[in-house]
C-alpha positions as CSV (number, residue, x, y, z in Angstrom):
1,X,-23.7,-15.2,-64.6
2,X,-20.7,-15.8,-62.6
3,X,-20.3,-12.3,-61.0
4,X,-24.2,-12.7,-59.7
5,X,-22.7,-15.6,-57.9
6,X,-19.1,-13.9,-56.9
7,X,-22.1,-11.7,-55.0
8,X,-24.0,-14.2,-53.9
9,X,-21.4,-16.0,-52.1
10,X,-18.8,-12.9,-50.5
11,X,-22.1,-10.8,-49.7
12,X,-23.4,-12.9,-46.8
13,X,-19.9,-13.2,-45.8
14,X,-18.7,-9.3,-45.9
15,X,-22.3,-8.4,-44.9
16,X,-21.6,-10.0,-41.3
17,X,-18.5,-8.2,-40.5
18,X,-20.0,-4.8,-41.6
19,X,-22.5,-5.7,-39.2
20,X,-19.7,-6.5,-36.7
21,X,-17.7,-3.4,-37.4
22,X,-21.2,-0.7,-37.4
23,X,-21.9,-2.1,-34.5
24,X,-18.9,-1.9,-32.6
25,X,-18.6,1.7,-33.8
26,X,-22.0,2.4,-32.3
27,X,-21.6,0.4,-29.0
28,X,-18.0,-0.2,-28.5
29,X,-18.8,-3.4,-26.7
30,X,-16.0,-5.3,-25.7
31,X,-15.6,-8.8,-27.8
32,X,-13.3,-10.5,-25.0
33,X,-16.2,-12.8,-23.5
34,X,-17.6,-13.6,-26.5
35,X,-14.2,-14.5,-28.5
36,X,-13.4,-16.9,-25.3
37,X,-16.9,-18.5,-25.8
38,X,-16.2,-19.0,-29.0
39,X,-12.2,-20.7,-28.9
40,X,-13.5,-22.2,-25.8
41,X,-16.6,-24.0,-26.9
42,X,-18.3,-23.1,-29.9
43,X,-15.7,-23.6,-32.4
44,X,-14.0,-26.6,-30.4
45,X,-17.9,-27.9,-30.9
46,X,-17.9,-27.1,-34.6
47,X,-14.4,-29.2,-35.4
48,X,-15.9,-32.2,-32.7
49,X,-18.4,-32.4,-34.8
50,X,-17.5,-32.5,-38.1
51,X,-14.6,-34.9,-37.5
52,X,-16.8,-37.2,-35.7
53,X,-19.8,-37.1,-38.0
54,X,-20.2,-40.6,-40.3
55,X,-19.6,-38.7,-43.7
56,X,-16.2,-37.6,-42.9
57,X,-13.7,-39.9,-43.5
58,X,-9.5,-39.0,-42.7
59,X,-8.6,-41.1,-45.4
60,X,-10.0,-38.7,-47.9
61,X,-8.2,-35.8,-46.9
62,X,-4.6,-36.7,-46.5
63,X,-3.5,-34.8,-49.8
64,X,-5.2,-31.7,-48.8
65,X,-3.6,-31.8,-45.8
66,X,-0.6,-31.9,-47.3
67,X,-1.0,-29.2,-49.7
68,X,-2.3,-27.2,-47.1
69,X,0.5,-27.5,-45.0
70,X,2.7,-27.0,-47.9
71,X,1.2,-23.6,-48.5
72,X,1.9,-22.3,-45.1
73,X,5.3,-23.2,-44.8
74,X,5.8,-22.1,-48.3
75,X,4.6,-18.7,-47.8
76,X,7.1,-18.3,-45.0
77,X,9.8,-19.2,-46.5
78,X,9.1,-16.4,-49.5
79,X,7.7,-14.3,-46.3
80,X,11.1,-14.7,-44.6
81,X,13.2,-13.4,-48.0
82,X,10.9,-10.3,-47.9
83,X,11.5,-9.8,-44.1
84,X,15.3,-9.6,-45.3
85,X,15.1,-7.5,-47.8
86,X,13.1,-5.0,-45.9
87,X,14.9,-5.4,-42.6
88,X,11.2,-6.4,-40.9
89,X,11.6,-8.3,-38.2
90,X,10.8,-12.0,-39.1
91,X,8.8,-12.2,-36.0
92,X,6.6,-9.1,-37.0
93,X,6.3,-10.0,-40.8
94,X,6.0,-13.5,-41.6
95,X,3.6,-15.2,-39.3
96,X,0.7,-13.5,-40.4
97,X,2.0,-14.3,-44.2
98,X,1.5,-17.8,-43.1
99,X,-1.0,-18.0,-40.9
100,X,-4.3,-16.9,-42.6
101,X,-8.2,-16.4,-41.7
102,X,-8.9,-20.1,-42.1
103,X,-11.3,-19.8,-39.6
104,X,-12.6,-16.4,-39.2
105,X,-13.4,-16.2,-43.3
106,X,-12.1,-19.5,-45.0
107,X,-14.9,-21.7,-43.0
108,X,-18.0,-19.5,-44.0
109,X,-16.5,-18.7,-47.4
110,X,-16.4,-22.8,-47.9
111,X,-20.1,-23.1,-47.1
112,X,-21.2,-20.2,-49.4
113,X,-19.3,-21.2,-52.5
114,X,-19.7,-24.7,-52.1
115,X,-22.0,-25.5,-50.2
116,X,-22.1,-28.1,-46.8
117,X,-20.5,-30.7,-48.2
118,X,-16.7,-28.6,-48.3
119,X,-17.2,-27.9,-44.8
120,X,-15.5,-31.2,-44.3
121,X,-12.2,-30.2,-46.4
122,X,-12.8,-26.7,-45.2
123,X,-12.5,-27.7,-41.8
124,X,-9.3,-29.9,-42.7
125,X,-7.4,-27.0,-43.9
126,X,-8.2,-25.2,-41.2
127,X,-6.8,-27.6,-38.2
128,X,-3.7,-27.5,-40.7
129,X,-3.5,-23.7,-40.5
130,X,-4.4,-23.8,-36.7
131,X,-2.6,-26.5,-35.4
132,X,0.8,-25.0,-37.3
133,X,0.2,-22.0,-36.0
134,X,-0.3,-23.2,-31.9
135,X,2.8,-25.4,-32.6
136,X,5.7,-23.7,-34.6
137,X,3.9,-20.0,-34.3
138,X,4.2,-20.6,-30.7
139,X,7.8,-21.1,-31.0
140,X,8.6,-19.0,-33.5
141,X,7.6,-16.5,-30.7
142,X,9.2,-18.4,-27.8
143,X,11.1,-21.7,-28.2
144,X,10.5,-22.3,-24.3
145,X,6.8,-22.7,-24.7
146,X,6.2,-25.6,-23.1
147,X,4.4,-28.2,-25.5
148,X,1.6,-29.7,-23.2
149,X,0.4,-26.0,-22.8
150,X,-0.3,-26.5,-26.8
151,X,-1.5,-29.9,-26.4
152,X,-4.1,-28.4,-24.1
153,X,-5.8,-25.5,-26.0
154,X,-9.6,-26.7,-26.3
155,X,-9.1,-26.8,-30.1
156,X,-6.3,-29.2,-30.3
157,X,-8.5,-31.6,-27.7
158,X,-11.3,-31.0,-30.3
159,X,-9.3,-31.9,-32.6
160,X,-7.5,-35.2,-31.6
161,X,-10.9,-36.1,-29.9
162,X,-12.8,-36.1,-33.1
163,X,-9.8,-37.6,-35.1
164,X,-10.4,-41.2,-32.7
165,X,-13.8,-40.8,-33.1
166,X,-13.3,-41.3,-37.0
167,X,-11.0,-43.8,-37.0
168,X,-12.3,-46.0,-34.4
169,X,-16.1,-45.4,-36.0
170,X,-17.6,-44.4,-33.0
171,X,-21.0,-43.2,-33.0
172,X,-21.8,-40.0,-31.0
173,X,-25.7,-40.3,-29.5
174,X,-27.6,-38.3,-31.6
175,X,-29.5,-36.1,-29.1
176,X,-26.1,-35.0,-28.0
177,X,-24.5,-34.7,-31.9
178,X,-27.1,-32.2,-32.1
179,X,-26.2,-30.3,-29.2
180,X,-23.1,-30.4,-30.2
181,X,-23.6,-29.7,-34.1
182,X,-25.6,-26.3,-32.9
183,X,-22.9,-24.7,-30.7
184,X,-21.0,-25.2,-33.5
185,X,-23.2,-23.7,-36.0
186,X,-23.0,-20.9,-34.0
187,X,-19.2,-20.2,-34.1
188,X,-19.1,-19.2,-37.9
189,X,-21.5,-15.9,-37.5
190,X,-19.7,-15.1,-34.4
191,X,-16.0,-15.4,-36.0
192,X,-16.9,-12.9,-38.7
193,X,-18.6,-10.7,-36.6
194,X,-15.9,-10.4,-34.2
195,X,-13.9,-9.7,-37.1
196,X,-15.6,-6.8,-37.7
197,X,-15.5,-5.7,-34.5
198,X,-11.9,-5.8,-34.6
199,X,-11.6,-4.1,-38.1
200,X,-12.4,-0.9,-35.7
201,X,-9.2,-0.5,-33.7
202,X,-7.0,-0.5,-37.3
203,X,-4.2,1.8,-37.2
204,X,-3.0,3.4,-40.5
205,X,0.6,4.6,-38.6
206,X,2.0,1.5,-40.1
207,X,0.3,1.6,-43.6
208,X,3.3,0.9,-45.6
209,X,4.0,-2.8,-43.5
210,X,0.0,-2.8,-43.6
211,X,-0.2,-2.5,-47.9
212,X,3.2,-5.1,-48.1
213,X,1.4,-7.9,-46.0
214,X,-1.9,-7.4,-47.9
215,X,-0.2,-7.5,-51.1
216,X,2.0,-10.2,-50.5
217,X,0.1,-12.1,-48.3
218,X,-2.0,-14.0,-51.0
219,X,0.3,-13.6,-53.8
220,X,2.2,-15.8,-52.0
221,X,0.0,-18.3,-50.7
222,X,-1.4,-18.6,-54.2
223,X,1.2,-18.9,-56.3
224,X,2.4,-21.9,-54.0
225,X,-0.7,-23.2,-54.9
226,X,-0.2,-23.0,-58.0
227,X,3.1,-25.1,-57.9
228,X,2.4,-27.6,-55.6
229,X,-1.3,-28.7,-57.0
230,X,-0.3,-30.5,-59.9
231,X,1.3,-33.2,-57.8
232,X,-1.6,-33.5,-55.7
233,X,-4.3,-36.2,-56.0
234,X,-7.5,-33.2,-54.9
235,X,-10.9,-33.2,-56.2
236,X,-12.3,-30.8,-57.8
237,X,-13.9,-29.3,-54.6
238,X,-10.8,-29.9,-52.9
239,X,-8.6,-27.9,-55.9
240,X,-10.7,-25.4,-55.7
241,X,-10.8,-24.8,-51.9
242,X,-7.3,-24.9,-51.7
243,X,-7.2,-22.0,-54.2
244,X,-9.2,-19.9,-51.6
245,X,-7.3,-20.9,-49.1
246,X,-4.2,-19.8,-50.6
247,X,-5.5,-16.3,-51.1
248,X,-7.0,-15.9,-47.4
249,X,-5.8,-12.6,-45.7
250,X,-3.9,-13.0,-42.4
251,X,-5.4,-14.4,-39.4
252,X,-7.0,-11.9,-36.3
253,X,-5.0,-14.3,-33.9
254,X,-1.5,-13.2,-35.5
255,X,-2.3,-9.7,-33.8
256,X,-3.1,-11.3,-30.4
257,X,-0.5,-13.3,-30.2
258,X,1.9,-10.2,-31.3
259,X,0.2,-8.5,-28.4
260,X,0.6,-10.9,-26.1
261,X,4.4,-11.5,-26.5
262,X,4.6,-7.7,-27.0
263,X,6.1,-8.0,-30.6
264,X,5.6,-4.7,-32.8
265,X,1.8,-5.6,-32.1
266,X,1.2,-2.2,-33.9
267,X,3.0,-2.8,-37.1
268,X,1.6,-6.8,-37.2
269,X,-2.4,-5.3,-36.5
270,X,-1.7,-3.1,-39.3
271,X,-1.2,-5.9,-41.4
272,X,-3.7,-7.8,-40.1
273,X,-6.7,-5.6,-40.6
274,X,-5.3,-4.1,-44.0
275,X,-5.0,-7.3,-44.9
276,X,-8.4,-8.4,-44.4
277,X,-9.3,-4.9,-46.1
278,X,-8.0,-6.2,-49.0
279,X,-9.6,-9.2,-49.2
280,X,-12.9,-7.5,-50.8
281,X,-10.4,-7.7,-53.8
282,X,-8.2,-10.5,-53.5
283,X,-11.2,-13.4,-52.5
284,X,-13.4,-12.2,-55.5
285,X,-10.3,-12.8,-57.9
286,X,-9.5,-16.3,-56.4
287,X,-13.4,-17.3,-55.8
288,X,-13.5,-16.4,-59.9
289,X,-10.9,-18.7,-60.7
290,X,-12.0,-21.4,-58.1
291,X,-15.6,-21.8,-59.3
């Protein structure tokens, strides 16, 4: 039956980041170490990997990338109208409406509904989502950022590293592919347990901003989906992910980097972690469709 399986595949997911979030309500430990460990290394290892392994070909991927892309920047623009009509600031309301939990949920979600061999795509839409949202997040935010501070965040390297090792078909030595492949096994747990841990610090001041974002955030995303997937050559894996990826909540990292150029980080972690609140509803419904 189809809703054994809806189980099957959000349980292990949601499962972890209860974990993440009873245990941070018992312990309060503080996540900072590990999340640097893990945009440091671990997930840097994860996208290394998988771009440089012998299945993955770039070739394959070049309309998913596209849609993907398409879906982010579509989102903002319908993100942006919203802002307007609500008087939000843009910079408050419509990154995280574009930039969603690719990583944190997208990546594990992929695996369970799919299985390993739409970790590939998976990991495609997700350097989309990232890299957009180190390049024209960051100057959304500031337009002085200086562009070789992007070029040298240990994903991007990670990325454009593993990129030449596909299209060049080099080989990496297998006793260090392994290495490699299990610190990046080891990112996916971690990312949705740290999202759990941060599901603790949610503030309901700004619940009305908070229930907008949620709400809009994959209604968006999905219905420029919708319109843009008939023109795309996908496969049926890469359809469906797409889907999913459409209806991801916002991304943790929109709240950090709110916080870190000190704009309305409040209002934007309420949308953030309500958002991801939602998404016991919203994934079910798109993982229903998808499969």
């Amino acid at each position: 039956m189809l809703i054994i399986r809806l189980i099957g595949i959000i349980f292990p997911v949601f499962a972890i980041v209860a974990i993440g979030y009873l245990y941070s309500r018992w312990r309060q430990p503080d996540m900072t170490a590990a999340n640097q460990i893990n945009m440091m290394i671990l997930l840097p290892a994860l996208i290394f990997h998988v771009l440089s392994g012998k299945d993955f070909q770039l070739g394959e991927f070049g309309w998913l990338a596209l849609g993907g892309a398409v879906v982010v920047l579509g989102s903002g623009l319908l993100a942006l109208m919203v802002a307007k009509v609500a008087r939000f600031s843009y910079k408050t309301f419509v990154p995280p409406m574009m930039f969603t939990n690719a990583g944190n949920i997208g990546l594990p979600l992929a695996v369970f509904a799919f299985g390993e061999q739409a970790l590939p795509a998976a990991v495609v839409l997700f350097l989309v989502e990232t890299g957009l949202h180190f390049t024209l997040g960051t100057y959304v935010m500031d337009q002085r950022a200086p562009f070789l501070k992007i070029l040298a965040q240990p994903i991007v390297i990670a990325t454009l590293v593993g990129i030449a090792f596909s299209l060049m078909d080099w080989g990496v030595p297998p006793p260090l592919g392994e290495a490699i492949g299990m610190l990046g096994q080891a990112s996916i747990p971690l990312l949705l347990f740290a999202l759990g841990a941060r599901l603790t610090h949610i503030d309901f001041a700004e619940w009305r901003i908070g229930v907008l974002g949620a709400v809009l955030c994959p209604l968006t995303g999905v219905v420029i989906v919708l319109l843009v997937r008939p023109f795309l050559e996908l496969t049926p894996i890469q359809a469906s992910l797409l889907l999913v990826f459409g209806a991801l909540p916002p991304a943790v990292l929109n709240y950090l980097v709110a916080e870190q150029y000190q704009q309305e980080p409040g209002k934007v972690a309420s949308i953030v972690l309500i958002g991801n609140l939602a998404g016991f509803i919203s994934l079910p419904i798109a993982l229903a469709f998808a499969l």
